[in-house]
C-alpha angles and dihedrals in degrees: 000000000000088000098075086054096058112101118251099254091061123091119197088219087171124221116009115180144117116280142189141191090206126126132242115259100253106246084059100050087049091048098056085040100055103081137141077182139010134321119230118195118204123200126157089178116212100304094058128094134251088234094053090045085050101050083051097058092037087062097051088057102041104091110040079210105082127094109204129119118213130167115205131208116231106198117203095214092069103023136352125259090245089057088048097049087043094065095046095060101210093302105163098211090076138058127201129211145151101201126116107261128187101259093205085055094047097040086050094070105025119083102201121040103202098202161160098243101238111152111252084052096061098037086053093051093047107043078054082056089231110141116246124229096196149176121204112214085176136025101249083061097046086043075060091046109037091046082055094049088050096052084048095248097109153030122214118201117212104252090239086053099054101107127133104261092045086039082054094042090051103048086053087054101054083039101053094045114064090196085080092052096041095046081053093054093047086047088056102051079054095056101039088051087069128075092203094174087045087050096037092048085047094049088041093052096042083051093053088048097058106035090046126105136219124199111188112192120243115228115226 
């Protein structure tokens, strides 16, 4: 058990991340239902790059095969939604957008998350129980991603290695083989049995109370 390990001045609070109750627009939510396989949901957040977005969607695209559906978020912060929609040459499997969408929302009705690795975006996917295909561009997010992989929820691909055909091989993979797909699903009743911002804002105001000081003035 790692936890025994942990120093005491460390607290396990469990998931911290942004969450929503809204609702997907309705042409997304149509687009990641309608089948017939599975939906794939790409998101590089704002720290990827456009060449690793775009080796992604150029991987979903690659084989006419395959049957899958994914929408990809084109952040305008790493590459621009015509550049986006460029690359993926009018294939109808995937829609492109650069709106904010609820991630909770989004992760619920995909089955793989095709991702960078930060933080909020692999608790989000986990907590959904979808399995993550993910590049690190830091180490915080290879520590994410790694600590998913070894939990067999995730695969993550060497960054000199994302490249379309290994990005399409991988998603198969984590596809194919439901143990990807079920470890994410136990991860994710571990998760959702913690209240992590309840138990960090616990930890942070017992730490104000005893680190704080009171002088009381003396009177003469």
């Amino acid at each position: 058990d790692y936890l025994h390990r942990l120093p005491e001045n460390i607290v396990l609070t469990g998931p911290l991340y942004a969450r929503s109750d809204s609702e997907l627009d309705a042409d997304i939510a149509a687009h990641l239902k309608k089948g017939p396989g599975p939906s794939i949901l790409v998101t590089m957040g704002s720290s990827g790059t456009e060449e690793f977005l775009l080796e992604a969607v150029k991987a979903l695209t690659i084989d006419p095969s395959d049957d899958w559906n994914a929408v990809v978020l084109a952040s305008k912060s790493i590459c621009s939604i015509e550049k986006v929609k460029e690359a993926v040459r009018g294939d109808a499997r995937l829609l492109v957008t650069d709106r904010f969408i609820p991630a909770s929302a989004a992760n619920a009705l995909a089955d793989v998350i095709i991702s960078h690795g930060g933080q909020g975006t692999v608790q989000c996917a986990l907590a959904a129980g979808k399995p993550i295909v993910g590049v690190a561009l830091q180490v915080e997010q290879q520590t994410n991603l790694d600590n998913a992989m070894n939990f067999g929820a995730a695969i993550r691909v060497q960054k000199q290695a994302w490249k379309a055909k290994k990005i399409h091989q991988t998603v198969l993979t984590v596809l194919r083989d439901p143990d990807y797909a079920a470890n994410a699903k136990k991860l994710a009743e571990t998760l959702n049995a913690m209240d992590g911002a309840k138990t960090a804002a616990e930890v942070m105001w017992e730490f104000i109370l005893d680190e704080q000081t009171v002088e009381i003035p003396v009177k003469a």
